[in-house]
C-alpha positions as CSV (number, residue, x, y, z in Angstrom):
1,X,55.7,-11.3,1.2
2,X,53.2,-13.2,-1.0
3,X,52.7,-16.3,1.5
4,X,52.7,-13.4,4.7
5,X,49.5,-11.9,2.5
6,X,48.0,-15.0,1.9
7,X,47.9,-15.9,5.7
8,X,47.0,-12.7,6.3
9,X,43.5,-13.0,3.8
10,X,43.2,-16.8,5.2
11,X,43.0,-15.4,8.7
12,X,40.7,-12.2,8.1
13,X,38.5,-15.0,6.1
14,X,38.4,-17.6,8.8
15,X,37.8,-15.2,11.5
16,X,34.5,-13.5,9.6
17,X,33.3,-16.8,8.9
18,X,34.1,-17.5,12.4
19,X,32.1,-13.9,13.5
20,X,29.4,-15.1,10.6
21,X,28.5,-18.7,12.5
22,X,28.8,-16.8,16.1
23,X,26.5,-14.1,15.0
24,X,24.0,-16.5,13.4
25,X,24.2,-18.9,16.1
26,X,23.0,-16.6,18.3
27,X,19.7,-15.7,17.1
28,X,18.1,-19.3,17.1
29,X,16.5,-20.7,19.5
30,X,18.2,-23.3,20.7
31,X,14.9,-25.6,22.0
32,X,14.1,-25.9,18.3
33,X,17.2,-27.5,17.5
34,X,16.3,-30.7,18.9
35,X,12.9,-31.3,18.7
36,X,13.1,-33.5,15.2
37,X,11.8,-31.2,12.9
38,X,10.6,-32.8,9.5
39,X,10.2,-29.4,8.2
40,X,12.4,-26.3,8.0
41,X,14.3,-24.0,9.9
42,X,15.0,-20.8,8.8
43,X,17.1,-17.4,9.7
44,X,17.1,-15.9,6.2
45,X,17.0,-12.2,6.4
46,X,14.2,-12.1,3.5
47,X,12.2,-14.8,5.3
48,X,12.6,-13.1,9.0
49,X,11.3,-9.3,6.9
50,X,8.5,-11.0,5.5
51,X,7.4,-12.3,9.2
52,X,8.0,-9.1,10.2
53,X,4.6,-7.1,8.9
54,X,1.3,-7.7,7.8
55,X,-1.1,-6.6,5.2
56,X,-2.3,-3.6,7.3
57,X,1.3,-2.5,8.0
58,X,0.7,-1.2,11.4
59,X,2.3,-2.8,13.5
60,X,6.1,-4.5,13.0
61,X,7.2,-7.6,14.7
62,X,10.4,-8.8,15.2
63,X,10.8,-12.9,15.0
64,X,13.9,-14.8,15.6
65,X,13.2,-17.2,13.1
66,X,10.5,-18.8,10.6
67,X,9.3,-22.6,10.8
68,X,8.4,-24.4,7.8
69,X,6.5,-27.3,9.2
70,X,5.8,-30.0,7.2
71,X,3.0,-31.8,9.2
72,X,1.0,-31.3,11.9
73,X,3.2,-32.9,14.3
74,X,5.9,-30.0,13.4
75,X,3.4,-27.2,14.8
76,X,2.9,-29.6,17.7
77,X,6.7,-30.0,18.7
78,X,6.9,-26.1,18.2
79,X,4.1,-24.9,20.5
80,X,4.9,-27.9,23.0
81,X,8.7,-26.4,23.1
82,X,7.6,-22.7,23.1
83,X,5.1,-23.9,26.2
84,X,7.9,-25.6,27.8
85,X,11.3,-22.8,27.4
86,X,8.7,-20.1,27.4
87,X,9.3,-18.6,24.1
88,X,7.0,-16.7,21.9
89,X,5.1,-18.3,18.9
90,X,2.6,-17.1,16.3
91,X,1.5,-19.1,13.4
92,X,1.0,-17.4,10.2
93,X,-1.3,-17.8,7.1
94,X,-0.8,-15.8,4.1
95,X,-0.1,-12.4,6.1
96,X,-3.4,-11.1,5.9
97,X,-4.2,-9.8,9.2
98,X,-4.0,-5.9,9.5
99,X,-3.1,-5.0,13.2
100,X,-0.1,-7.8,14.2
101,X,-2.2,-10.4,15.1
102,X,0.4,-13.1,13.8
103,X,3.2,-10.8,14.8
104,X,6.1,-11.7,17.2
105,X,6.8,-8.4,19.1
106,X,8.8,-10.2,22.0
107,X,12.4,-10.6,21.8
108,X,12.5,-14.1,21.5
109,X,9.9,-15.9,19.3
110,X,9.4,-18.5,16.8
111,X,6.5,-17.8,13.6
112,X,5.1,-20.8,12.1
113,X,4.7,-20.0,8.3
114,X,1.6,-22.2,7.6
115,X,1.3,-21.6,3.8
116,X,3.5,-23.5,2.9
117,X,3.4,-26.7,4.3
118,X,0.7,-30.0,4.6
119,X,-0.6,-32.3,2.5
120,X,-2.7,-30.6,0.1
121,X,-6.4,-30.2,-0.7
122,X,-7.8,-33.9,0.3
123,X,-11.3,-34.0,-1.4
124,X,-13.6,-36.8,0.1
125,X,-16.5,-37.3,-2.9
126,X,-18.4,-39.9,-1.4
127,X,-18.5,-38.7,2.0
128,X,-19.1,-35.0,0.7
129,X,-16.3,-33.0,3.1
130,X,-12.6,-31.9,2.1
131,X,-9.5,-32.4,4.3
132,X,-7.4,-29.6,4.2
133,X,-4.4,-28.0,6.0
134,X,-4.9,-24.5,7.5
135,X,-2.6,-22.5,5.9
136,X,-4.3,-23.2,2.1
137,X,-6.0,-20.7,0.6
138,X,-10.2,-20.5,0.5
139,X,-9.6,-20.4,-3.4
140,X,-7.5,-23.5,-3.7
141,X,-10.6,-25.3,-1.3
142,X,-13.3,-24.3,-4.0
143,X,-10.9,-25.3,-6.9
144,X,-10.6,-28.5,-5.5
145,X,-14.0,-29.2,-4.7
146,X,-15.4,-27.9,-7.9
147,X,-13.5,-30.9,-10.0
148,X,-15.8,-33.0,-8.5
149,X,-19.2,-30.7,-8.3
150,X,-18.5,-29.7,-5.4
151,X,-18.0,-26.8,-2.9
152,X,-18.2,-25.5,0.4
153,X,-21.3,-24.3,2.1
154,X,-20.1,-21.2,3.6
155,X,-16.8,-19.4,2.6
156,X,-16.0,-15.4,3.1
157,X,-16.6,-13.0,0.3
158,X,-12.9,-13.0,-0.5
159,X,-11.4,-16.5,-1.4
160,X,-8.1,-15.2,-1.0
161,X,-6.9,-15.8,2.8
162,X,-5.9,-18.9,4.8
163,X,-8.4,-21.7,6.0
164,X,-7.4,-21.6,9.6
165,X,-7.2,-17.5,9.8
166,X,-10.7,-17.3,8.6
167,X,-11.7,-19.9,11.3
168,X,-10.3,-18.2,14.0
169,X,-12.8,-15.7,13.8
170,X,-15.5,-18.1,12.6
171,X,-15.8,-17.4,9.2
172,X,-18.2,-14.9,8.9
173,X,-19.8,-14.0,5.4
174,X,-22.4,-12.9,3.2
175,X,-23.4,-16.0,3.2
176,X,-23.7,-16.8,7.4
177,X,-27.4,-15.8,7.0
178,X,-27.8,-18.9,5.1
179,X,-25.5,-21.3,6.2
180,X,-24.1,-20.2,9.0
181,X,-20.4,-19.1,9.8
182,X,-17.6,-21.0,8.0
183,X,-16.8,-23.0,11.8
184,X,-20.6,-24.4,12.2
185,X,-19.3,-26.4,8.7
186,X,-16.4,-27.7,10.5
187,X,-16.4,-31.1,11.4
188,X,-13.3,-32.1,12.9
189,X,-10.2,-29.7,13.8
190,X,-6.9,-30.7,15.1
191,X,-6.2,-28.6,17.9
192,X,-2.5,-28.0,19.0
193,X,-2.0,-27.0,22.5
194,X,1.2,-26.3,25.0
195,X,1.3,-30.1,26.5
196,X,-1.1,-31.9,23.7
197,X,-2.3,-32.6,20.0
198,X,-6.3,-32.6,20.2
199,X,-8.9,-33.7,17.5
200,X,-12.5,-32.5,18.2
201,X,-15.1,-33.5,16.2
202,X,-18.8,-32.4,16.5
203,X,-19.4,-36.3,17.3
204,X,-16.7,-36.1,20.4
205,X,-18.7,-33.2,22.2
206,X,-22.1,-34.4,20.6
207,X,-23.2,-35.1,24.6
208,X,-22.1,-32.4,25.9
């Protein structure tokens, strides 16, 4: 009767494990399976909540997963496959928009968490400019640049939110009457598209 009991437990336990890897299975998208991801893949419940909402709590979204990309190639294989299988993606700074703007509300779609991720805060002391991925923060920028006497021209009133959030909607300050928005201190940008990876520079559209 002990060995019939055992079986039994071995077979409940190998057929929720079974029902565990079905049920998880199904919620990835399978294009991002094979597209060489250097970063991370994720389908954690906790990770796919925090996704979910924004700081103005408005509006909900529901995402299948959460990238971690490590490089700038990652968010280019993601968008490239998302153009390609026709999937939603959203890339996400530190959560700070307040009507979805970085939310998925589609059924099937991909957000690329951007603050974690890159290479850092790259400061360039000699040719006076900072390198820097978008998903760091404004504050880690002017922390950066302040070890060597320097810092930006134009940043927003509150150093708190992402680089490339803030640039998407130019960067606009209490400082723009001075120096202009944050994007007319831009120099280069690396622009990721559905079929290609773009860097434009003021010097590439200088005749135009």
């Amino acid at each position: 009767m002990a060995v019939n009991n055992n079986n039994n437990k071995l077979l409940l336990l190998t057929f929720a494990i079974c029902r565990l890897i079905v049920t998880v299975g199904l919620t990835v998208v399978p294009e991002l399976l094979d597209v060489g991801l250097e970063g991370r893949l994720s389908v954690d419940t906790w990770e796919l909540e925090a996704a979910s909402v924004d700081f103005g709590r408005l509006s909900r979204g529901a995402p299948s997963e959460v990238v971690h990309p490590a490089t700038a190639e990652d968010v280019s294989r993601v968008v490239k496959a998302a153009f390609e299988s026709e999937f939603a993606v959203s890339a996400r700074g530190h959560g700070h928009s307040i009507n979805g703007q970085a939310l998925i509300r589609e059924k099937k779609g991909v957000v690329i968490e951007m603050g974690k991720g890159g290479s850092g805060v790259r400061v360039c002391e000699k040719g006076m400019y900072v390198d820097v991925w978008g998903g760091e923060l404004w504050i880690e920028v002017l922390s950066a640049t302040l070890e060597y006497g320097l810092a930006p021209m134009s940043w927003t009133d509150y150093l708190y939110l992402s680089v490339g959030g803030t640039l998407s909607n130019a960067g606009i300050s209490g400082q723009t009457f001075n120096h202009g928005p944050q994007i007319t201190n831009v120099f280069e940008l690396d622009v990721v598209t559905g079929n290609s990876f773009n860097n434009c520079s003021k010097i590439s559209f200088s005749g135009e």
